[in-house]
C-alpha positions in Angstrom: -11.6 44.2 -58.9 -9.4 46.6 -56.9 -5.9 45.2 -55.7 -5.8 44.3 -52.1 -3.6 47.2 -50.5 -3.8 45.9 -46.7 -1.6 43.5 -45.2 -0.8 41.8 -42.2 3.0 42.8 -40.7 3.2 40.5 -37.8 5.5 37.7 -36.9 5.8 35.9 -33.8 9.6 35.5 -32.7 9.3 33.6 -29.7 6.0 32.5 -27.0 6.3 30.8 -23.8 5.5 31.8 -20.0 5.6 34.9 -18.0 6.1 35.1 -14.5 6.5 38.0 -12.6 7.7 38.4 -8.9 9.1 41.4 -6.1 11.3 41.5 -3.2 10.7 43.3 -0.2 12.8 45.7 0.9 15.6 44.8 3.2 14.2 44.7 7.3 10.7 44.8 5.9 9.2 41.1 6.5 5.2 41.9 5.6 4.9 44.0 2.3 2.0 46.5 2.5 2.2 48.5 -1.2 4.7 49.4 -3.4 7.0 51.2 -0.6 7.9 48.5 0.6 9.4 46.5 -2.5 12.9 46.5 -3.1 13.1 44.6 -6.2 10.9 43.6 -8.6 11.4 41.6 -11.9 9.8 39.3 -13.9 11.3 35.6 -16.3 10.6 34.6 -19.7 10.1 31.1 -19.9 10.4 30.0 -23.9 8.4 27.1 -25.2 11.5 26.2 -27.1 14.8 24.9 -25.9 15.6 28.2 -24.6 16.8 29.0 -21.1 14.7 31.1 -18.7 15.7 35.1 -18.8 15.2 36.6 -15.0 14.8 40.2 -15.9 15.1 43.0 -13.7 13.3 46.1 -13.9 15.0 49.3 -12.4 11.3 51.1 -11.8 10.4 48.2 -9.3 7.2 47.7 -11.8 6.0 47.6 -14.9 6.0 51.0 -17.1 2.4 52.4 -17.5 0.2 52.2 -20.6 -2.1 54.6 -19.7 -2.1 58.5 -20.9 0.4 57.8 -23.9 2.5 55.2 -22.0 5.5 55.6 -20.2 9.0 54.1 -20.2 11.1 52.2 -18.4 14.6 50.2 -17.6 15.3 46.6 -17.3 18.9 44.3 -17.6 18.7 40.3 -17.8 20.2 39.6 -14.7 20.6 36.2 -15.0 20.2 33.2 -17.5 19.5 29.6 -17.1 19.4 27.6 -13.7 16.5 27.9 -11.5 16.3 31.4 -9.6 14.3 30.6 -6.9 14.6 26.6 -6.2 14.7 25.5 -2.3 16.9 22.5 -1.9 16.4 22.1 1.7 12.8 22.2 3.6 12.0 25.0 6.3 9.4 27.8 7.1 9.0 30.3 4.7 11.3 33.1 4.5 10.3 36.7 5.5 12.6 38.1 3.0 11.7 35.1 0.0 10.4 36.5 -3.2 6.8 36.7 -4.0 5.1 35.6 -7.1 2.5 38.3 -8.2 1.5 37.0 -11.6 1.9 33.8 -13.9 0.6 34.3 -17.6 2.0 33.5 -21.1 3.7 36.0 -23.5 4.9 36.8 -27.0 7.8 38.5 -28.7 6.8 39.8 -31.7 7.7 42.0 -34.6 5.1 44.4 -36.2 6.7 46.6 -39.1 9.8 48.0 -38.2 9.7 47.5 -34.0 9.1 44.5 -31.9 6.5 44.1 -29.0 6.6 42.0 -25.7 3.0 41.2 -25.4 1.4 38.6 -22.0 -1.6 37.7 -21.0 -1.8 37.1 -16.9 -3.3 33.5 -16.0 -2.9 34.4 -12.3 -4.3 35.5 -10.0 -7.9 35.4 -11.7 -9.0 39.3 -10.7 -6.2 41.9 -10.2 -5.5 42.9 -6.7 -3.8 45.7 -4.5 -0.3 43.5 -5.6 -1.2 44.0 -9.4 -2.4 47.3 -9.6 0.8 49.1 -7.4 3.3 46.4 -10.2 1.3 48.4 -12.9 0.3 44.7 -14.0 -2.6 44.4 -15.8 -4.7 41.3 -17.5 -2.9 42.4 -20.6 -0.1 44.2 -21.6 1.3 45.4 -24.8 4.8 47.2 -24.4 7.9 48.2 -27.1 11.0 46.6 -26.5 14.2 47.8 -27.5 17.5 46.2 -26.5 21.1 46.5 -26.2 23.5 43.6 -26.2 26.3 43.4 -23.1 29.8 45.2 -24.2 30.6 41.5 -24.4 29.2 40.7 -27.5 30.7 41.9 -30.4 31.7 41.2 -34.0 30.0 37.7 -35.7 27.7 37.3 -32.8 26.2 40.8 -33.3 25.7 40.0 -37.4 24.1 36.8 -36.0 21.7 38.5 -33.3 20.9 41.1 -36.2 22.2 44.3 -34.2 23.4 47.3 -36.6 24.9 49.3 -33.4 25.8 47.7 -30.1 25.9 51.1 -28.5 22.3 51.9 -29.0 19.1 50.1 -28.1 17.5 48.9 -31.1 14.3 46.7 -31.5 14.6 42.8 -31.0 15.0 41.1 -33.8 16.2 37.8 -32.7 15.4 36.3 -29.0 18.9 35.2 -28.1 19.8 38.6 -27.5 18.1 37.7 -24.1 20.3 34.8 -24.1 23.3 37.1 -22.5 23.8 38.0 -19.3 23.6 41.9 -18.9 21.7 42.7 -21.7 19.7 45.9 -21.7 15.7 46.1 -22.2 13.8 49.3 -22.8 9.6 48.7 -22.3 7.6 51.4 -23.1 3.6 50.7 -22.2 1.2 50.7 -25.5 -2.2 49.2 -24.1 -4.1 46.9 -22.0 -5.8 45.6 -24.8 -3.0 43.3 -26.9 -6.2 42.3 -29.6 -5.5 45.7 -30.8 -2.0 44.0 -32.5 -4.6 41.5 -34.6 -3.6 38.4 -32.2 -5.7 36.7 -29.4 -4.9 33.7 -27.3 -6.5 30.9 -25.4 -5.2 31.2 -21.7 -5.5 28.1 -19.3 -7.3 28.3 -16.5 -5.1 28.2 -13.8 -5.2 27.5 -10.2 -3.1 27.2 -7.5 -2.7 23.5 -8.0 -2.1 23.8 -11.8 -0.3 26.3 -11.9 2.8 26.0 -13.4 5.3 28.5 -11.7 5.9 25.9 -9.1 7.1 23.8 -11.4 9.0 25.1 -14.3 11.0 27.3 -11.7 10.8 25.0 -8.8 9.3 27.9 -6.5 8.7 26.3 -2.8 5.0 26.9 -1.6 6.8 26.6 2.3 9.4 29.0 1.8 7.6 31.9 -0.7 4.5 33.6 0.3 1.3 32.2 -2.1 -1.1 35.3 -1.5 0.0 37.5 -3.9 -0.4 35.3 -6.9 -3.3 33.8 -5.3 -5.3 36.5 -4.4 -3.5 40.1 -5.2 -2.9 40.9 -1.9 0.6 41.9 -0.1 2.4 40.0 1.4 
C-alpha cells in the first residue's frame, strides 16, 4: 500500500455575510450603468463577535476573474456602528446608497496565501447592476493586506504581519479590525468549488433578507431594485 501523498491545505479563518452596495455620483439622482457610480464598496459581516468592516474599493467594482484575473485596491473605511441606519422617517434619498448584492463569504487560507471567497444570495439572477460591479454568483479573489501606519510593534506579532510596509496575505481577520487598513483582491474564478469547499445558501427574498436587518438599511430611504432585481437605480 502506497503512502497517501495528497492532502487537503485549507482552513477557514473567518465566514459570515457579504453585502455589497454603490453610490451615485454627485448630481446624478437615477443611476443608468457604471458611469454613473461614484462609489462603490462592499461590508463583511462576521458570524462571530466581530464588528462589521465597510470596505471601499478604489475601482468602483469588483476586479475581474476572467482572462487571468485582474487586480485591484480597496481600504476599510470604517469599523463598527451601522453605515447606513435611518433614524428619522422620510422619502427615499436620490443620493442614498444602493444595495446590489447580499450573500455569505469566507476568508480562507490555502497553502501559503489566503482567499476571500462569497457566494451572492441576492438578487436571484444577475442583472445590468451585477454585471457593470463585475459581481458574479461566485467569486474567488486573493487578498493581501497591509495594516494602517498605526499599528505597530506587539499588535503586528499578534495579527501575524512580518512587514507592515508591504501587503502580505491575511493571516488573522482582525487586521480588518483597523480603520485604514489596505486590501489587495486579485480575481481567480467564478467557480469557488474549484478551492474543494461548497456551501448551502439560503434562499432569500426581499422579506428575508437579512441586509435590512443586520445593517439597519431603510427600505423608504434606499432604492430596493438593484438587489431585487439587478437593475439601476
Amino acid at each position: 500500500m502506497t503512502d497517501n501523498r495528497w492532502r487537503i491545505d485549507l482552513e477557514f479563518i473567518e465566514q459570515g455575510h457579504i453585502y455589497f452596495f454603490y453610490k451615485p455620483k454627485k448630481g446624478v439622482e437615477e443611476v443608468s450603468s457604471l458611469k454613473d457610480v461614484g462609489r462603490f464598496y462592499f461590508v463583511l459581516q462576521p458570524e462571530t463577535e466581530m464588528p462589521p468592516r465597510y470596505v471601499f474599493m478604489g475601482k468602483k467594482q469588483m476586479p475581474r476573474i476572467s482572462n487571468g484575473g485582474k487586480t485591484s485596491w480597496g481600504k476599510v473605511q470604517k469599523v463598527g456602528g451601522r453605515g447606513f441606519e435611518i433614524t428619522k422617517p422620510g422619502k427615499e434619498r436620490k443620493d442614498a446608497a444602493r444595495a446590489a448584492g447580499e450573500g455569505l463569504y469566507a476568508l480562507v487560507r490555502h497553502g501559503d496565501h489566503t482567499h476571500l471567497v462569497y457566494i451572492l444570495e441576492l438578487p436571484e439572477r444577475r442583472g445590468d447592476v451585477q454585471k457593470g460591479l463585475e459581481l458574479h454568483r461566485e467569486g474567488n479573489y486573493l487578498l493581501a493586506v497591509k495594516p494602517p501606519p498605526t499599528v505597530s510593534g506587539k499588535q503586528l506579532k499578534e495579527l501575524k504581519v512580518t512587514d507592515s510596509q508591504k501587503y502580505q496575505p491575511l493571516r488573522e481577520a482582525e487586521v480588518l479590525n483597523y480603520e485604514g487598513a489596505e486590501i489587495l483582491l486579485t480575481g481567480v474564478t467564478s467557480d469557488v468549488e474549484r478551492l474543494g469547499i461548497a456551501v448551502e445558501k439560503d434562499q432569500e427574498t426581499e422579506e428575508t433578507a437579512d441586509i435590512f436587518n443586520q445593517l439597519k438599511v431603510s427600505r423608504e430611504r434606499h432604492p430596493i431594485e438593484p438587489l431585487i432585481t439587478g437593475n439601476w437605480r
